[in-house]
C-alpha atoms as a printed R data frame, in Angstrom:
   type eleno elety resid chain resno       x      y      z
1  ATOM     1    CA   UNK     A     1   0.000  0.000  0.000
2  ATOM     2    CA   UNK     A     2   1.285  3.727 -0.419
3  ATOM     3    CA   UNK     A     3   1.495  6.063  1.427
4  ATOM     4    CA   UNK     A     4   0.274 10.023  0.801
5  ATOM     5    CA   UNK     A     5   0.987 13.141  2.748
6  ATOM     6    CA   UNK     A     6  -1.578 16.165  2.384
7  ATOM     7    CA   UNK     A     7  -0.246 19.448  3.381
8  ATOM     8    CA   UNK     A     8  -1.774 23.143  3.665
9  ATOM     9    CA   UNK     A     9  -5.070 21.533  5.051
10 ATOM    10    CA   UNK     A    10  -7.326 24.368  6.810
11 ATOM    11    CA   UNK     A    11  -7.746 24.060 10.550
12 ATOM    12    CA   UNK     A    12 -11.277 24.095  9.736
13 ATOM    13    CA   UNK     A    13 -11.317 21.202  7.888
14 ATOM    14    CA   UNK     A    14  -8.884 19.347  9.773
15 ATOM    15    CA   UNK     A    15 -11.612 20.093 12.536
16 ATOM    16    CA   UNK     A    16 -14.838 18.691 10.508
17 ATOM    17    CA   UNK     A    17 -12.423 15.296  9.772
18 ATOM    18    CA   UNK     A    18 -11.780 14.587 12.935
19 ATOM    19    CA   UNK     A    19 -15.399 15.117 14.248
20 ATOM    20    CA   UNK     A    20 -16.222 13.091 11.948
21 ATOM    21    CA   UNK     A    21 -14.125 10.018 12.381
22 ATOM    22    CA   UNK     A    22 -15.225 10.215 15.667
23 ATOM    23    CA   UNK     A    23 -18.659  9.948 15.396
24 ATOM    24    CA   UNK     A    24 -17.996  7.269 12.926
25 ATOM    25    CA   UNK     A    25 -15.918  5.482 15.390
26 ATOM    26    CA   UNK     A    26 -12.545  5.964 13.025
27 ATOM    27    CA   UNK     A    27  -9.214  7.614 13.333
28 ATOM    28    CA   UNK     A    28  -8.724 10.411 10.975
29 ATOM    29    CA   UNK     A    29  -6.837  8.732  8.698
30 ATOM    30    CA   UNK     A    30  -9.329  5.877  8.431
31 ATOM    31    CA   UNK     A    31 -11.984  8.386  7.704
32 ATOM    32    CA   UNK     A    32  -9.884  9.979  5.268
33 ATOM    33    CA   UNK     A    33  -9.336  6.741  3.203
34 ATOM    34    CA   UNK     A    34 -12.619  5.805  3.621
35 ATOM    35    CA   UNK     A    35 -13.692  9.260  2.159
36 ATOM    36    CA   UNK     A    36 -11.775  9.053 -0.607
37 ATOM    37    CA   UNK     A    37 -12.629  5.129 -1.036
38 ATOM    38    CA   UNK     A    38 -16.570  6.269 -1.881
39 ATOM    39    CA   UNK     A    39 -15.454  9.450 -3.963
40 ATOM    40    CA   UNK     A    40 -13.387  7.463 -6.232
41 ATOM    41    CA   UNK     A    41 -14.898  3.848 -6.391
42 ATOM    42    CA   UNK     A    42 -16.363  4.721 -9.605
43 ATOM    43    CA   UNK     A    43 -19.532  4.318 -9.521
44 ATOM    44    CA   UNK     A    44 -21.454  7.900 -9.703
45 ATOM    45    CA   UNK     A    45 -24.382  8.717 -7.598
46 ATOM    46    CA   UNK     A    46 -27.068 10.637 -8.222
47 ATOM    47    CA   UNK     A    47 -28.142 13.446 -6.752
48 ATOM    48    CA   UNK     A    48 -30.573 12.783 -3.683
49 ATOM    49    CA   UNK     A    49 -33.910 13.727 -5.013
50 ATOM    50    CA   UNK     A    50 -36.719 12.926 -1.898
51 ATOM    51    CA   UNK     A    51 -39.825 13.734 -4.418
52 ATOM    52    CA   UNK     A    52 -38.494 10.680 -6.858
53 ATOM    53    CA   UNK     A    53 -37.895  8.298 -4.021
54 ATOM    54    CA   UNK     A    54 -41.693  8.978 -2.827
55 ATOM    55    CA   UNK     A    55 -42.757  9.072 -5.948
56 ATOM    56    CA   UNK     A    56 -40.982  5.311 -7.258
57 ATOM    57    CA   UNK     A    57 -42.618  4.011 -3.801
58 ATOM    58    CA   UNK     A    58 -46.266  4.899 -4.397
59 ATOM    59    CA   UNK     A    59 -45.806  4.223 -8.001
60 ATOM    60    CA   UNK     A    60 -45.053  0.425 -6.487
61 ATOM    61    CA   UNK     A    61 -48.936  0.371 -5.112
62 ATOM    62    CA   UNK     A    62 -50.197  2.443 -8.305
63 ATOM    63    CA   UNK     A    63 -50.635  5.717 -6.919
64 ATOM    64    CA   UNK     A    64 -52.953  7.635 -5.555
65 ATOM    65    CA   UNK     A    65 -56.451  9.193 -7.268
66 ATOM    66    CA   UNK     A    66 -57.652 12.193 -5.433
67 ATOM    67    CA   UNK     A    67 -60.846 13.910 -5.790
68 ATOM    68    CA   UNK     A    68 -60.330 17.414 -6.646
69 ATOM    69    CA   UNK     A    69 -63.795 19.486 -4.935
70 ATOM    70    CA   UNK     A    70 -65.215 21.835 -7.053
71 ATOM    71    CA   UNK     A    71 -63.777 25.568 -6.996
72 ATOM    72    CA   UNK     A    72 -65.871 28.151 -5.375
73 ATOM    73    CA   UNK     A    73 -65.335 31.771 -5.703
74 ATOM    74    CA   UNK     A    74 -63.279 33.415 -2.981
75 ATOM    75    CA   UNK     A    75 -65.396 34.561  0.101
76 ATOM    76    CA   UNK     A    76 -65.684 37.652  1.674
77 ATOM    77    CA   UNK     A    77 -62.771 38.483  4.142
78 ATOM    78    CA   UNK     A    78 -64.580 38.995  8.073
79 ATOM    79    CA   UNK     A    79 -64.832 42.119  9.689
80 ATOM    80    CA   UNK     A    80 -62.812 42.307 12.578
81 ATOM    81    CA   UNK     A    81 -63.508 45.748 13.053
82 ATOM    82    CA   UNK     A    82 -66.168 45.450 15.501
């Protein structure tokens, strides 16, 4: 295996990392290759899009048919002013 040095990393970020591996129960350096494992395994994601995920599952039970109630003209605001 190789090894790789990164250099001029902002304290910031250097911050989030190791935050992060410990949350994830990693040292830094395991979070970092594990990081960089799911960037670069090749295999692009797409973008997380909630309304197509709830869409494909009700699609699976065919949807749903609502009944759309008849439109009405817009009433009369109330008088508050007593």
């Amino acid at each position: 295996m190789a090894s790789m040095t990164i250099r001029k990393i902002d304290d910031q970020f250097k911050i989030r990392l190791r935050v992060r591996a410990a949350a994830n129960g990693h040292s830094m350096e395991e979070e970092a290759r594990d990081i960089l494992r799911r960037a670069l395994s090749g295999q692009d994601q797409e973008p997380f899009n909630l309304a197509a995920r709830i869409r494909a599952r009700v699609a699976a039970v065919g949807g749903v048919t609502l009944a759309l109630p008849p439109r009405e003209p817009i009433r009369e605001p109330p008088d508050i002013g007593g």
